[in-house]
C-alpha positions in Angstrom: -37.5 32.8 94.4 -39.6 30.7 92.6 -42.3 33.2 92.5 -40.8 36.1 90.9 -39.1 33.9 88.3 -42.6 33.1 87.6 -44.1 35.9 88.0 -41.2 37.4 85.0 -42.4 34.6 82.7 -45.8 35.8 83.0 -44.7 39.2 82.2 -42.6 38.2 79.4 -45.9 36.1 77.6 -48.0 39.2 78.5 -45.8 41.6 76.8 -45.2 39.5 73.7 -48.9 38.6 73.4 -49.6 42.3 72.9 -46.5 43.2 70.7 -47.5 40.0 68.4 -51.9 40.7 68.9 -50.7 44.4 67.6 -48.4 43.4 64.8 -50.9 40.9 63.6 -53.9 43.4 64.0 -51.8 46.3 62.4 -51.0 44.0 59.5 -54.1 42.9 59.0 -55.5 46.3 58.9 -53.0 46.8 56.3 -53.8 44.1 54.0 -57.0 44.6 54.6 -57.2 48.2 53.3 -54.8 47.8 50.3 -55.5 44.3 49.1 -58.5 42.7 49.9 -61.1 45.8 49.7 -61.6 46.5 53.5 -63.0 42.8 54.0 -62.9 42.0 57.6 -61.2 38.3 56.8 -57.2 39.7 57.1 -57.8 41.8 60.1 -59.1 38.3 62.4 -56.4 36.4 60.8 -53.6 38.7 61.7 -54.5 39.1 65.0 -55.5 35.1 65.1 -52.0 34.2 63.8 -49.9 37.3 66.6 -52.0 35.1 69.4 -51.4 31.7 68.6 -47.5 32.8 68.0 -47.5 34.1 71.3 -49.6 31.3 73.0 -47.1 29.2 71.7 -43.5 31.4 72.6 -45.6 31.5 76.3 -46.5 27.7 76.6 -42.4 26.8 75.8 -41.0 29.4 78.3 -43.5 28.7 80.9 -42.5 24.7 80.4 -39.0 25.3 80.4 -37.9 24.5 83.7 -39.4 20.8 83.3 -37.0 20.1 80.1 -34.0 18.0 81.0 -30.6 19.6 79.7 -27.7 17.6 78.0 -24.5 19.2 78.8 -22.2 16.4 77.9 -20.4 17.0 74.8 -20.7 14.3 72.6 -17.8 12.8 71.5 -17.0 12.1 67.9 
């Protein structure tokens, strides 16, 4: 059980790592071309900025099963 639960985490930080790496690369491309006078500059940082988003959207899913849960309401 364990396994496949991991093994869908994986799949979910694979897939957003390539949705965010081809945002950030498409952007860039973008911003590159219409801004910045094909300089090569916009193109690493928008694919620099989709990884680290998605490094970090991975490294808090894959942790999420050591975080301890709260379910006591609070009372006021």
């Amino acid at each position: 059980m364990s396994e496949q639960e991991l093994g869908r985490k994986w799949d979910r930080c694979l897939a957003d790592c390539a949705a965010k790496i081809g945002a950030g690369l498409g952007l860039g491309i973008v911003f590159s071309v219409v801004f910045f006078k094909r300089r090569t500059w916009p193109i690493a940082f928008g694919t620099g900025s989709g990884l680290g988003m998605s490094y970090s959207n991975c490294q808090k899913d894959l942790r999420a099963h050591y975080l301890l849960y709260n379910n006591i309401p609070k009372e006021e």
